[in-house]
C-alpha positions in Angstrom: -49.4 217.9 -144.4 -51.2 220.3 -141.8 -49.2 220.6 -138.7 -50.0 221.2 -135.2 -49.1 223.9 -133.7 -49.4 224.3 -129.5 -48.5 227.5 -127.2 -45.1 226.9 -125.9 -45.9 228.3 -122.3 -46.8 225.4 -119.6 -50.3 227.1 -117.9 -50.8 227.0 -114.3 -53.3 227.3 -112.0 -53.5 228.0 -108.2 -56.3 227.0 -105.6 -56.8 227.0 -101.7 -58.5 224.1 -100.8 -61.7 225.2 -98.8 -64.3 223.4 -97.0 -66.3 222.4 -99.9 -63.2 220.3 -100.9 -62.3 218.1 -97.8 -63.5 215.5 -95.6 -64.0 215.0 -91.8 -60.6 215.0 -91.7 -59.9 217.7 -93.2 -58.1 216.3 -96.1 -58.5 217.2 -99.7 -61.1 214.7 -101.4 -59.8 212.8 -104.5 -63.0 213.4 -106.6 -62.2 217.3 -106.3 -58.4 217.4 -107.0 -59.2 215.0 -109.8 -62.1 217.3 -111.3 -60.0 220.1 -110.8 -57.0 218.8 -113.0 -59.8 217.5 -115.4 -61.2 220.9 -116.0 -57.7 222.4 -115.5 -56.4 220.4 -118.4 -59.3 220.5 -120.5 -59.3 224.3 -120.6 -55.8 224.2 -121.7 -57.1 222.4 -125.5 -60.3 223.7 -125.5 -59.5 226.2 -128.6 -57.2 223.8 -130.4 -59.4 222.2 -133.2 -57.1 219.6 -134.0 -58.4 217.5 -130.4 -61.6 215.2 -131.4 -63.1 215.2 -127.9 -62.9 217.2 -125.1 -63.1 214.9 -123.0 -59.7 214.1 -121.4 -58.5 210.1 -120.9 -56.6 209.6 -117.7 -53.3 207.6 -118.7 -51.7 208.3 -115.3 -52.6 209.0 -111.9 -49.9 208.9 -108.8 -50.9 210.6 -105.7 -48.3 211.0 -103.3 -49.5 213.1 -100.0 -52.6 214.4 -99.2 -53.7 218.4 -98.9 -55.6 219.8 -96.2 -57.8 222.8 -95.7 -56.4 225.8 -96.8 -53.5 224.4 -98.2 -52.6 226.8 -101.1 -52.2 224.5 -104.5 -50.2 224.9 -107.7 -51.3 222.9 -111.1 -48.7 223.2 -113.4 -49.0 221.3 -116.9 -46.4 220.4 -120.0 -46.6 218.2 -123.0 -45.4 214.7 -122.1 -45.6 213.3 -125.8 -47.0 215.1 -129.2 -47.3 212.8 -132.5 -49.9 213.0 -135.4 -52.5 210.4 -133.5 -52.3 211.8 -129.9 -51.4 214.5 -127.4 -50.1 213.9 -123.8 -50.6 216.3 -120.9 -48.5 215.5 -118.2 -50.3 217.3 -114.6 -48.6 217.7 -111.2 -50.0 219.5 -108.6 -47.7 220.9 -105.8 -48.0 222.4 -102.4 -47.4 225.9 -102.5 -45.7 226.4 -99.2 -43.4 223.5 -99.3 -42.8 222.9 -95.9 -43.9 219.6 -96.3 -43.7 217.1 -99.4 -44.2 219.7 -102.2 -45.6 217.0 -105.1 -49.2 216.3 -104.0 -49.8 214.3 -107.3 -49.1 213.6 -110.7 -51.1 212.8 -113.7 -51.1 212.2 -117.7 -54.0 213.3 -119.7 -54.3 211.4 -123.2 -56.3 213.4 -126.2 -57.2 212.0 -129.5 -56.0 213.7 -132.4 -58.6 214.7 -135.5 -55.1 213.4 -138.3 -55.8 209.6 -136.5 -59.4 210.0 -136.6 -58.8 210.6 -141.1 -56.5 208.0 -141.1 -58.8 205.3 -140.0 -61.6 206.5 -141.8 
């Protein structure tokens, strides 16, 4: 049985959210923060070849405070769950200055694993 075999460090990612990323009130848009956990998170499995698509599925999505313009972000990632059918990525993006509430939001990403993909053929 081939096993699967995943980097034991939990990557990160920082980013300052800039004008592109708010609205008139200055507060960071959803559709950004979510595209940049989706690319965050997809860049963490791109090289495994045991993942059938790239393309993440959103299990979980909680956000809890809103960021504002040059607020200085922190994505950090760990495996939520790992069996031989799928992989969860469990996302939560923090305020890097944490004068305020420091959990902005939290997220599960679910990815389908090739060994389910055999299985069913």
């Amino acid at each position: 049985m081939k096993t699967i075999q995943f980097t034991t460090t939990n990557p990160e990612k920082n980013f300052t959210v800039s004008k592109n990323d708010i609205n008139n009130s200055k507060a960071l848009l959803p559709n950004v923060l979510y595209k940049k956990m989706e690319r965050f998170v997809t860049a963490i499995i791109l090289k495994n070849p045991d993942i059938t698509t790239l393309n993440p599925k959103l299990y979980q999505l909680e956000i809890l405070e809103n960021a504002f313009l040059n607020d200085k972000l922190l994505i950090q990632s760990n495996i939520k769950k790992l069996n031989q059918s799928e992989l969860q990525i469990a996302i939560v993006v923090l305020r890097k200055d944490a004068k305020l509430t420091p959990v902005i939001c939290k997220a599960v990403f679910k990815f389908q694993l090739k060994e389910t993909i055999k299985k069913a053929s």
